[in-house]
VEXMITOR-309792 format. One record per residue (C-alpha): x, z, y; residue in three letters. Coordinates in pm, 1 decimal, padded with zeros to 6 digits. Example, Ala and Ser with C-alpha at 12.3 -4.5 7.8 and 13.67 -1.06 7.14 Angstrom:
<recs>
          u          w          v   res
    01230.0    00780.0   -00450.0   ala
    01367.0    00714.0   -00106.0   ser
</recs>
This chain:
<recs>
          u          w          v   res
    00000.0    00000.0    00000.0   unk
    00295.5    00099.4    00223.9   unk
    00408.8   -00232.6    00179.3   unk
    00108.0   -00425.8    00271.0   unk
    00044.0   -00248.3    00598.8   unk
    00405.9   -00339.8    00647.3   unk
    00368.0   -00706.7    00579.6   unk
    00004.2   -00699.9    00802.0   unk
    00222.0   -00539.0    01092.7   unk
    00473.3   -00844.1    01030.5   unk
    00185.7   -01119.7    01027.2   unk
    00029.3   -00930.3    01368.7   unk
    00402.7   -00980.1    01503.3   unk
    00452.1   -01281.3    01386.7   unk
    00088.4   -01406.5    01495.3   unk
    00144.2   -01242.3    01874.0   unk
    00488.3   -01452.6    01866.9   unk
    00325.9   -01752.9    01785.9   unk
    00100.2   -01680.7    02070.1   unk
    00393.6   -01585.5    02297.9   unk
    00580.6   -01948.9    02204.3   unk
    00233.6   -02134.5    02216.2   unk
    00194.1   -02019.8    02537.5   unk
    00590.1   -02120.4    02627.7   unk
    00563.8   -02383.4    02528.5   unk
    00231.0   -02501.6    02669.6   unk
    00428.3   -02396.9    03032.4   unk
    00740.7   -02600.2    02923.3   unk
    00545.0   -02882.5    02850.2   unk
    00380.8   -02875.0    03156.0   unk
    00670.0   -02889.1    03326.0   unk
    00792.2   -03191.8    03141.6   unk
    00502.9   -03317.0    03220.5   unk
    00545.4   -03348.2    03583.5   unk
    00878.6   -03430.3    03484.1   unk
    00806.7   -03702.9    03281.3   unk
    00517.3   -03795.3    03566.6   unk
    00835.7   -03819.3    03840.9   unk
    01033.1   -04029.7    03614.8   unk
    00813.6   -04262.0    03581.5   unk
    00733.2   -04307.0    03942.2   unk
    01153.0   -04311.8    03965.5   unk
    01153.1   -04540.3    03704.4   unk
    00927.2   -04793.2    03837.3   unk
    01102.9   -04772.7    04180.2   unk
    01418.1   -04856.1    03983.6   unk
    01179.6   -05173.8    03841.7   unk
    01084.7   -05298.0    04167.2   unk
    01417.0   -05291.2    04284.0   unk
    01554.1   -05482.7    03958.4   unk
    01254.8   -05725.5    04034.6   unk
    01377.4   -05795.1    04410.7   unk
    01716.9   -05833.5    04304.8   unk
    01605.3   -06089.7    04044.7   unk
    01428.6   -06256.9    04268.8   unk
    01673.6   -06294.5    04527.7   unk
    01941.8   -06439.9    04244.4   unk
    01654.6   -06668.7    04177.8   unk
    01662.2   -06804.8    04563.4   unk
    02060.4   -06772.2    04543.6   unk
    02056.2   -06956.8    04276.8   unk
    01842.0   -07249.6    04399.7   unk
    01990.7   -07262.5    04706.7   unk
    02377.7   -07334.9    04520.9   unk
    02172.3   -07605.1    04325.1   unk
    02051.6   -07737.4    04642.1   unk
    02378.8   -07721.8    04802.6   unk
    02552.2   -07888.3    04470.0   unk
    02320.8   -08161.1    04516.3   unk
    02330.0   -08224.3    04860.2   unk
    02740.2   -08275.5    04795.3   unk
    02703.6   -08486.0    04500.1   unk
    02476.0   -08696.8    04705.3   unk
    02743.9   -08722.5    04995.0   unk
    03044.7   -08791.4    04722.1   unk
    02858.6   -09040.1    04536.9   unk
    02747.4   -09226.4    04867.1   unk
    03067.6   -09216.5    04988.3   unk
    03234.2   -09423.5    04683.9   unk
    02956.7   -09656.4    04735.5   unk
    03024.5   -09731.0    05067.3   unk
    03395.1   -09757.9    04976.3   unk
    03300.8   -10026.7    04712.3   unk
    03065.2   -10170.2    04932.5   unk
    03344.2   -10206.4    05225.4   unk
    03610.7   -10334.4    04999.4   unk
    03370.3   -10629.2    04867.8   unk
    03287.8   -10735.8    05215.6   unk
    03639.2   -10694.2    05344.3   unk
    03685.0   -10929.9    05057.8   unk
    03434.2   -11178.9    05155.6   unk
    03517.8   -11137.9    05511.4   unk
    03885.6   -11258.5    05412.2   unk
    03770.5   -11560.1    05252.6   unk
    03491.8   -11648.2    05479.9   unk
    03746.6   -11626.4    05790.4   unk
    03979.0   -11877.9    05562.3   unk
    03695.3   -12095.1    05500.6   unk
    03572.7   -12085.6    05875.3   unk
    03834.1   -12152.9    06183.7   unk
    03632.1   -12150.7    06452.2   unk
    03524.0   -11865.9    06678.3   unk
    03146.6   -11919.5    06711.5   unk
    03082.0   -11900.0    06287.3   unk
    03325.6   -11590.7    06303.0   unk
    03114.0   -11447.6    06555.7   unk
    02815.1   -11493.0    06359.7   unk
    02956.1   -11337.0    06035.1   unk
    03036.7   -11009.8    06196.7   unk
    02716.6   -10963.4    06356.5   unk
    02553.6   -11015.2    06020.4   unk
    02826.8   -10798.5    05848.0   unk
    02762.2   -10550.0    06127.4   unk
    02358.6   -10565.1    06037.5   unk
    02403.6   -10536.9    05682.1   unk
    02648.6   -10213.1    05746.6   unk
    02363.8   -10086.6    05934.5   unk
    02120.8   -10147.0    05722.6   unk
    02325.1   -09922.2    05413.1   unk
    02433.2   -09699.9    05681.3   unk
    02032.4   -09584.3    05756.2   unk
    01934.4   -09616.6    05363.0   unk
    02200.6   -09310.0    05259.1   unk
    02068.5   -09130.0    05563.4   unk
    01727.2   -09227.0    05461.9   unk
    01850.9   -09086.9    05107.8   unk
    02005.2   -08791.7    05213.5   unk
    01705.1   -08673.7    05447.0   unk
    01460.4   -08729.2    05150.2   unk
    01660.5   -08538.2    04917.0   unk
    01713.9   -08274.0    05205.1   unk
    01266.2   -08262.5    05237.4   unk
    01294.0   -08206.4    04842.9   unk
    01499.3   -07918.9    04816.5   unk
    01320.9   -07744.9    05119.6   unk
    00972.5   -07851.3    04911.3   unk
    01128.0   -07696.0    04619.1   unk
    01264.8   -07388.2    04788.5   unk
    00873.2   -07298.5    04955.5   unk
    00767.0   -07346.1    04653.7   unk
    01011.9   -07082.6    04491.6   unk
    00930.0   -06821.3    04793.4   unk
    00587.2   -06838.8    04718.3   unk
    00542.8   -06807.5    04369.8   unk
    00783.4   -06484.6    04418.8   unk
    00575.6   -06396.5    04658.9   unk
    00245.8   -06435.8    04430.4   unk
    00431.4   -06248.5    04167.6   unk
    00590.7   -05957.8    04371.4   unk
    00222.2   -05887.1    04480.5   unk
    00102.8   -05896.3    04072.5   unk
    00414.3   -05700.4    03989.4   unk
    00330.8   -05447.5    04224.8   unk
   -00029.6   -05461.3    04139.6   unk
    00017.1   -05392.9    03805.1   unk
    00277.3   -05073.9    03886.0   unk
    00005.3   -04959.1    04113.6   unk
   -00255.1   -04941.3    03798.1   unk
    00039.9   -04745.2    03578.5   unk
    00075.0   -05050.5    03380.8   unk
    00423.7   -05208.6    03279.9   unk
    00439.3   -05544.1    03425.4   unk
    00399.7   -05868.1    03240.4   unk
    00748.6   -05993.0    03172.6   unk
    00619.4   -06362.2    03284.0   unk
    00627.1   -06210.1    03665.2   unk
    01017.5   -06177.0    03593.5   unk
    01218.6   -06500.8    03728.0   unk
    01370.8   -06710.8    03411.3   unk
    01699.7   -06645.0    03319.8   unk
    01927.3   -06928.7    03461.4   unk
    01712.7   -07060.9    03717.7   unk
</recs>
């Protein structure tokens, strides 16, 4: 009998210390909890910060594309008009050979001096249009990041995580 009261004593203890730890634990949790609740808020302030920063690669990135084109553009007329100077330099040679007299010369060069013109306005004609497409192309980028910074934030405001489509693609 001694020994039963004992071991009901030890179950009453062991009960109240359950009680105690339930009760410790309730209050710990609690304060994870809040802790947890202040993470997250830090954690999706860390998000929209990663988002911004992806974004603005994104535009970095387009704009060195741009840039790279623009130059290839410029490099690629520039052997063209090279070419295109050393065949009428050519024909100029052998027309002058061919043709003694001043009025015909005169002539020749105005014509060579029209058709120099004429490629002369087509590359800046080229260069402007690819200049409008890039800008077109850029617009477009800033809005859609604009569409989808609003949606990201949107969905952090309803304690969702984001769809990863609102991300910019890697590489672009």
């Amino acid at each position: 009998m001694h020994l039963v009261k004992r071991t009901s004593r030890l179950k009453k203890v062991g009960l109240g210390i359950l009680v105690v730890l339930a009760v410790v634990l309730y209050q710990s949790n609690k304060d994870r909890l809040a802790l947890a609740i202040s993470m997250t808020q830090a954690q999706s302030n860390k998000l929209v910060r990663d988002f911004k920063k992806a974004q603005k690669n994104q535009l970095s990135a387009l704009s060195h594309r741009n840039k790279m084109s623009l130059k290839e553009m410029k490099i690629s007329q520039s052997a063209r008009k090279k070419e295109w100077e050393q065949k009428e330099k050519e024909a100029r040679h052998l027309f002058f050979k061919e043709h003694q007299t001043g009025p015909e010369r005169r002539q020749y060069i105005k014509d060579f001096l029209e058709r120099r013109q004429v490629m002369v306005n087509v590359h800046k004609e080229e260069l402007a249009q690819l200049k409008r497409e890039n800008e077109v192309r850029r617009k477009t980028l800033i809005d859609a990041q604009k569409s989808n910074l609003a949606d990201f934030m949107e969905a952090l405001k309803r304690g969702e995580t984001p769809s990863q489509s609102l991300w910019p693609a890697p590489g672009q």
